[in-house]
C-alpha positions in Angstrom: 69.0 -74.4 70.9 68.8 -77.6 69.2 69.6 -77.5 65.1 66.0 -77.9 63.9 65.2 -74.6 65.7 64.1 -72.6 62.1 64.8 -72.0 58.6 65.7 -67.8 58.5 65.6 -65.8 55.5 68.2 -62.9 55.9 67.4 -60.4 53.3 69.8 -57.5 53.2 72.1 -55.5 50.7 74.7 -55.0 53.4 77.5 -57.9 53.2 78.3 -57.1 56.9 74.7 -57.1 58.4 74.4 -60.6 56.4 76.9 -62.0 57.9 76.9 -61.0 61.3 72.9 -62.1 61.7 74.1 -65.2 60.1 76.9 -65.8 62.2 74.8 -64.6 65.1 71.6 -67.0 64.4 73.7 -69.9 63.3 75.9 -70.1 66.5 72.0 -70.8 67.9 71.3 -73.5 65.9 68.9 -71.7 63.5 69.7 -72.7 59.8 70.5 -69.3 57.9 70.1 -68.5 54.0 71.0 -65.3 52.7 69.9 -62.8 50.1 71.3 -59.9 48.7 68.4 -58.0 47.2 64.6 -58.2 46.7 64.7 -60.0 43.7 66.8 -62.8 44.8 64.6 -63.2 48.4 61.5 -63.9 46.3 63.1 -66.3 43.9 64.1 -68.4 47.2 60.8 -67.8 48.4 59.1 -69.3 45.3 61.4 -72.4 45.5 62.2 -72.9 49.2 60.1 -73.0 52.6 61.1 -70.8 55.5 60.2 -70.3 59.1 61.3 -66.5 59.1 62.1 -63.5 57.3 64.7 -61.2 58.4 63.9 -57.7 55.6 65.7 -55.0 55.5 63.4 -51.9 54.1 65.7 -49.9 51.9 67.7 -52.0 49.0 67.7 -51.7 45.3 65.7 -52.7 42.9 63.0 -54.3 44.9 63.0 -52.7 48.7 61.6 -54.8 51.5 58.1 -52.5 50.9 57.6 -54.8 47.5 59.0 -58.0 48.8 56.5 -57.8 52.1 53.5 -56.7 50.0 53.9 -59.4 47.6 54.6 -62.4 50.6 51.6 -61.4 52.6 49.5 -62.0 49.1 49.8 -65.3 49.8 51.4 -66.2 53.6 49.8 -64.8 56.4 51.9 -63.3 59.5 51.3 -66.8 61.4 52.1 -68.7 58.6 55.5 -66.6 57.7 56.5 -64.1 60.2 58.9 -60.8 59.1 61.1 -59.2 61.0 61.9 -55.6 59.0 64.8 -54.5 59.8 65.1 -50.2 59.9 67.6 -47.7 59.2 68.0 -45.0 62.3 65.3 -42.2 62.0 63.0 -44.1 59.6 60.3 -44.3 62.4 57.8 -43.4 59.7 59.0 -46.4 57.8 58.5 -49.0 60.6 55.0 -47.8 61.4 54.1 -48.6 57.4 56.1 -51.5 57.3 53.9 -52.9 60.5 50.3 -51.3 58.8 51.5 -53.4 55.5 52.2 -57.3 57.5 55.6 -56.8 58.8 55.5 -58.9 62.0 57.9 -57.3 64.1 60.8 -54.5 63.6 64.5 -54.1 64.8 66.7 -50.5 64.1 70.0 -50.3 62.6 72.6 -50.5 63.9 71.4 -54.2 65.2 71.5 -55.2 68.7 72.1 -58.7 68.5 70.6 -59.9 71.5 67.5 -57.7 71.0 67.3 -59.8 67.3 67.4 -63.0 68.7 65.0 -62.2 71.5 62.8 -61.1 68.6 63.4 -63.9 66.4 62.6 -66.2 68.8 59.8 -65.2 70.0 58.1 -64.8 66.6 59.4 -68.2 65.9 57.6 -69.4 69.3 54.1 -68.2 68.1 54.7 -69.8 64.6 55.3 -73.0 66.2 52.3 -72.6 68.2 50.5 -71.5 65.1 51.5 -74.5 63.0 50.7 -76.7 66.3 47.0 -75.4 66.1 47.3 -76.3 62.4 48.6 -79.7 62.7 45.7 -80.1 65.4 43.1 -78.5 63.1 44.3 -80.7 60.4 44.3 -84.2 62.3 40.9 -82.8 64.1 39.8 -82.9 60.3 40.9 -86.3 59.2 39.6 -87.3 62.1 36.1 -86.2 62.0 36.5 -87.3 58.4 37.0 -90.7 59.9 34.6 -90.6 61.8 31.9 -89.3 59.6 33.6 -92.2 57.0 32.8 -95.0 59.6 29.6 -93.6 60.6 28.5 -93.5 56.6 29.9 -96.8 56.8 28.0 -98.6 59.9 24.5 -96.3 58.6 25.2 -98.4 55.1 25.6 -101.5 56.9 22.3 -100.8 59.3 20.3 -100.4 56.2 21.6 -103.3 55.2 21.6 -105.6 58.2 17.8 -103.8 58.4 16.7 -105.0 55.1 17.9 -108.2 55.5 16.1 -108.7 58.6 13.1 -106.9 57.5 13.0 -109.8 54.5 13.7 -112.4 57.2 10.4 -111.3 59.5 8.5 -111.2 56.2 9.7 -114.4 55.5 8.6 -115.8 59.2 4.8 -114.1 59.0 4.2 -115.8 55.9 4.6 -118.8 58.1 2.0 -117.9 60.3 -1.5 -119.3 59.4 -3.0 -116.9 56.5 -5.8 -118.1 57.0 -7.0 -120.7 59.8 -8.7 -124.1 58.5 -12.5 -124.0 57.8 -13.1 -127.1 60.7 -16.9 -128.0 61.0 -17.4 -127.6 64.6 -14.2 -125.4 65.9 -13.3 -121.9 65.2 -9.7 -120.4 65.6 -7.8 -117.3 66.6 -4.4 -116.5 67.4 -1.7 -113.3 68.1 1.5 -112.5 67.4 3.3 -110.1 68.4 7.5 -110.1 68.1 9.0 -107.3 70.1 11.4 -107.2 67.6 12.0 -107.3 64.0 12.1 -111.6 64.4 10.9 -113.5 66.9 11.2 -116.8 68.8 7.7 -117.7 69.2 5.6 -119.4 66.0 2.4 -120.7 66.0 0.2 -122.7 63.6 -3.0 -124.3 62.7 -3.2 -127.4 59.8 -5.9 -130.0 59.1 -4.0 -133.9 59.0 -6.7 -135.6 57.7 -11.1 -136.0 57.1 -11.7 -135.6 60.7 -8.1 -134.1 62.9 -6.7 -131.3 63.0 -3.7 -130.2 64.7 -1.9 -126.9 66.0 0.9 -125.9 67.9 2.5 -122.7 70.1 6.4 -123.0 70.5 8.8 -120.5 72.0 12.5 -120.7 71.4 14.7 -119.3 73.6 15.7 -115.7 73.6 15.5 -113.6 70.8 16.8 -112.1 67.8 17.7 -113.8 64.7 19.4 -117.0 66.3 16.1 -117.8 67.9 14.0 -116.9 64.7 16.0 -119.0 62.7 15.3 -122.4 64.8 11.7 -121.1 65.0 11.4 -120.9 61.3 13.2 -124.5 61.0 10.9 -125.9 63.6 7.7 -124.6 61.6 8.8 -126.2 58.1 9.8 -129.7 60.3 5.9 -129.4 62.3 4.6 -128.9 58.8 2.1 -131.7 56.9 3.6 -133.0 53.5 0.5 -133.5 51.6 0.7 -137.7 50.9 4.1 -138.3 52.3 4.9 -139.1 56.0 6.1 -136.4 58.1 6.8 -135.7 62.1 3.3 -135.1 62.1 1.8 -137.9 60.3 3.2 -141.4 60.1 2.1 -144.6 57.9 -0.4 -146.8 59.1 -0.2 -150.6 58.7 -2.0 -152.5 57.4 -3.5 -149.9 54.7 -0.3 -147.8 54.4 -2.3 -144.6 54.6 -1.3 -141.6 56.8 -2.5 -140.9 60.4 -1.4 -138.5 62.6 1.6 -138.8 64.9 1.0 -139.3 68.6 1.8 -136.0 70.2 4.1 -137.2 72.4 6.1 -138.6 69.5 6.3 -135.6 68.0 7.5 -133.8 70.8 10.4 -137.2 71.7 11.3 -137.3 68.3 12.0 -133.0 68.6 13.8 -133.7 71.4 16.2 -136.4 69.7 17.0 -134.0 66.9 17.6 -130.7 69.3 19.1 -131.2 72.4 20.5 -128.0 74.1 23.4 -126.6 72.5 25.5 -125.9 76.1 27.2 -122.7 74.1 24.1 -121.1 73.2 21.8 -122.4 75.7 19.2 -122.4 73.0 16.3 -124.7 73.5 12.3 -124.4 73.0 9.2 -125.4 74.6 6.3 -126.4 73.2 2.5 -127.5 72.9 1.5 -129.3 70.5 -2.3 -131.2 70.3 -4.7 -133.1 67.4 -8.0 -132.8 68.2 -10.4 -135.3 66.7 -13.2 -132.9 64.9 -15.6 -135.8 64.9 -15.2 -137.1 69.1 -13.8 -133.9 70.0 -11.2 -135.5 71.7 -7.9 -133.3 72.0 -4.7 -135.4 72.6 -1.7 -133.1 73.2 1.9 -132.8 74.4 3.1 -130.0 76.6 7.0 -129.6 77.0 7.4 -126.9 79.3 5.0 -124.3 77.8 2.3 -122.8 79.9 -0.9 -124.5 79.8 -3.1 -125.2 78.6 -5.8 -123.1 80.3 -9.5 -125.1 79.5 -12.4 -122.6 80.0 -15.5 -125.0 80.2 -18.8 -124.2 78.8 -20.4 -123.7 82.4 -17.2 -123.7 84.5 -14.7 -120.8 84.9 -10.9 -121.6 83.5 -8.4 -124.0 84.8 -4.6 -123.8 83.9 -3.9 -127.2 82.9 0.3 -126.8 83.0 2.2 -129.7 84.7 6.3 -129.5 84.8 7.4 -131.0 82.3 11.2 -130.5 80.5 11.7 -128.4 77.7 12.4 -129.7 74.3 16.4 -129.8 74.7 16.9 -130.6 78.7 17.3 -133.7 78.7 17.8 -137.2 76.5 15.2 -138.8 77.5 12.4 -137.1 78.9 8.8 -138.6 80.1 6.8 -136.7 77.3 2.8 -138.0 77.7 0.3 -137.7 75.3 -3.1 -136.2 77.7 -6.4 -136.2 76.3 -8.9 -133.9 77.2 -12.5 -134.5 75.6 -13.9 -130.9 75.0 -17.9 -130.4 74.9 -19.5 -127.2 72.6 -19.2 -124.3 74.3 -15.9 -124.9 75.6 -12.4 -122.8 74.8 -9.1 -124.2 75.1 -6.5 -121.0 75.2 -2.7 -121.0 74.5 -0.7 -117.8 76.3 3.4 -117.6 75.3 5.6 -116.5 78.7 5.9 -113.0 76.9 2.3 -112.3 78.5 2.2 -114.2 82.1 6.0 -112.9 82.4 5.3 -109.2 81.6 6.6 -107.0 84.9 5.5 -103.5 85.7 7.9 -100.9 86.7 7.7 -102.8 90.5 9.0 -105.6 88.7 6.3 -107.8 89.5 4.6 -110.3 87.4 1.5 -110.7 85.6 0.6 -114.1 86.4 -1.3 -116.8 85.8 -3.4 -115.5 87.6 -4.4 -112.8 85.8 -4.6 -114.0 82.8 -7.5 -117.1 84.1 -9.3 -113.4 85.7 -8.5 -111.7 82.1 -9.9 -114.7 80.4 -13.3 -115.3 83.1 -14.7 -111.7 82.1 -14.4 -112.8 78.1 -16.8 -115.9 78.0 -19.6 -114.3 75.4 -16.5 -112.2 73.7 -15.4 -113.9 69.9 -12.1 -115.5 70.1 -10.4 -112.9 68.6 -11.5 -109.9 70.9 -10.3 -112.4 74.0 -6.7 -112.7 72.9 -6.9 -108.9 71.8 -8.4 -107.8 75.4 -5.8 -110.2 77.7 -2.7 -108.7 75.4 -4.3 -105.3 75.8 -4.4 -106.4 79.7 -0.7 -107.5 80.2 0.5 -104.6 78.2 -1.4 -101.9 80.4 -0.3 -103.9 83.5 3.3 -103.3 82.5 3.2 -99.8 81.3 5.9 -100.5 79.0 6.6 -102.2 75.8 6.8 -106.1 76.1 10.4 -107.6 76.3 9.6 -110.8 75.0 7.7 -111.7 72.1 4.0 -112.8 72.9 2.0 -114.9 71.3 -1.9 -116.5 71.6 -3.7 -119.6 70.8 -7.1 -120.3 71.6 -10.0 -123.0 69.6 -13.8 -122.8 70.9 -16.1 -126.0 69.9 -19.0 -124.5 68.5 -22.6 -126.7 67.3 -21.4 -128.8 64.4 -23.4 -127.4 61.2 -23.8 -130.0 58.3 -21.2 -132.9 58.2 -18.4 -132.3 56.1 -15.4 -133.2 55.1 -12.1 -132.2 55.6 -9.2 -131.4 53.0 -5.6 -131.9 54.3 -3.5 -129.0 54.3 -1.6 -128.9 51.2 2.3 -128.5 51.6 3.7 -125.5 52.9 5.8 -123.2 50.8 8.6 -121.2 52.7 8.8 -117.8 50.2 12.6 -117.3 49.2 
């Protein structure tokens, strides 16, 4: 029995029963204090700790009766066991002892192995008792942890939410408010992130009296890292009222503005971004200026999809050749194409999200489904032919999309009235 075995109370008006439970429980490594009556037990127990209570019944003064009815007013029998220790014939005694919160009982005069069997066993189901405690208690402060770090990480959500709920406002007030009034071309577009931000961003701005450009980009993969580049890429693609931009450049010898070859653009985008090789982040991107006057379109096409040309009296052709993506390589072969476009005709602009969505057979939606999609919408506004071929893609795949999508699409229409055209005023980004 090692020395930390228990702290034991003897209480007992008998000098010899004292010190022969003393001697006895001490030999075991059990550390003993003594008391000679009632009164001087529950002054040690109002100063001191114990494990166990050895109580003789009958003393002066205060009998063990008084001294058990006042311990269990505030210790329970698990958290203090008593032992009461009886005089021979007071079996009446014992059974009230046990009804008031005695623990356990041994007779006078004491066996001694009998006592230590009982004291250790009741010190054996204290310890366990205090274990449970000790578990009860660290189960406690643990949960309180827990429900401390949860409070903690549900602060920071609401936070991180907020902050990115801010940020997507700040990327849809990028998006065109409201499209150009262009004599002879109507607009439409879509956008939809499948999360709070998005990589895709799209955009529609007059250059000049008679051009007009727009643009569909997708960064790579998602979240706010890609919405942050699309958001930067959107304020660089953006007119500055009288001053040159990457979209407009000066003209010699009249020093006015004219717009940027497309394939400058799209080599001078490539200069300033070239693939970060520990992010993998690049973007691709269409961008075209259509001449409102000739209707020619001259655009650039770095590895986005398209364009897909539905002639007035023809049924729709995807116009994509491989070319790199803005990023891939130093110096890519970026052409300017032209396309001359007649009334009647629709020029449509699909992200990946949509020809990449997969059904639950993880097969693709295709190309060629959206030229099908786009064939039965001829007569349909702009507006309801982006809305049916999303609606289309998103039936196919029977689940939400897991890219963000986004849809571009001008129609020439008969030219009312000539009329000129206001450049787009600078873009504010809201704070």
């Amino acid at each position: 029995m090692g020395a930390n075995s228990g702290r034991v109370l003897i209480v007992d008006d008998d000098d010899a029963n004292r010190s022969a439970l003393c001697e006895c429980l001490t030999q075991r490594g059990y550390t003993t204090i003594e008391a000679a009556n009632g009164s001087a037990a529950l002054d040690l127990l109002d100063r001191d700790s114990f494990d166990l209570i050895l109580l003789d019944i009958t003393m002066p003064g205060i009998d063990g009766f008084e001294v058990l009815r006042r311990v269990r007013k505030t210790r329970s029998r698990s958290e203090l066991p008593i032992i009461m220790v009886t005089g021979w014939g007071e079996r009446g005694h014992t059974v009230h002892a046990l009804e008031t919160g005695a623990n356990d009982y041994i007779a006078k005069p004491l066996d001694l192995p009998v006592v230590l069997a009982r004291v250790r066993t009741q010190l054996a189901l204290k310890r366990a008792y205090d274990h449970i405690l000790a578990l009860e208690h660290d189960l406690e402060l643990r949960h309180a942890q827990i429900e401390a770090t949860n409070r903690e990480l549900q602060d920071a959500y609401a936070r991180m939410k907020g902050d990115l709920l801010s940020a997507a406002a700040v990327q849809r007030a990028l998006l065109p408010a409201s499209l150009p009034e262009v004599p002879g071309v109507r607009f439409a577009w879509m956008f939809e992130p499948c999360a709070d931000l998005a990589g895709d961003i799209l955009d529609v701005f007059t250059l000049d009296e008679e051009h007009v450009a727009f643009y569909l980009l997708d960064v790579s993969g998602h979240g706010v890292r890609a919405a942050l580049l699309s958001v930067t890429l959107s304020r660089i693609l953006a007119p500055q009222g009288d001053r040159p931009s990457l979209v407009q450049r000066r003209r010699s010898p009249d020093d006015t503005l004219e717009p940027t070859p497309p394939h400058e653009v799209a080599l001078e985008l490539n200069r300033r971004f070239q693939l970060d090789l520990e992010t993998w982040q690049y973007f691709t991107l269409f961008y075209g200026v259509l001449n409102t006057r000739t209707r020619l379109l001259r655009y650039v096409s770095a590895g986005q999809p398209g364009p897909i040309y539905l002639p007035a009296g023809g049924g729709p052709v995807d116009l994509t050749r491989p070319v790199y993506a803005i990023g891939w390589v130093p110096e890519p072969d970026y052409t300017t194409r032209e396309l001359k476009l007649a009334p009647g005709d629709r020029l449509y602009l699909v992200s990946d999200g949509i020809i990449e969505a997969r059904n639950a057979s993880k097969q693709l939606f295709g190309i060629d489904r959206v030229l099908h999609a786009l064939a039965g919408t001829r007569r349909d506004e702009p507006q309801h032919c982006l809305t049916r071929l999303v609606r289309e893609a998103q039936l196919f795949a029977g689940q939400p999309f897991d890219d963000d999508v986004s849809a571009l699409t001008l129609e020439i229409t008969p030219v009312p009235a000539p009329r000129r055209l206001a450049p787009s005023a600078e873009r504010t980004v809201p704070a």
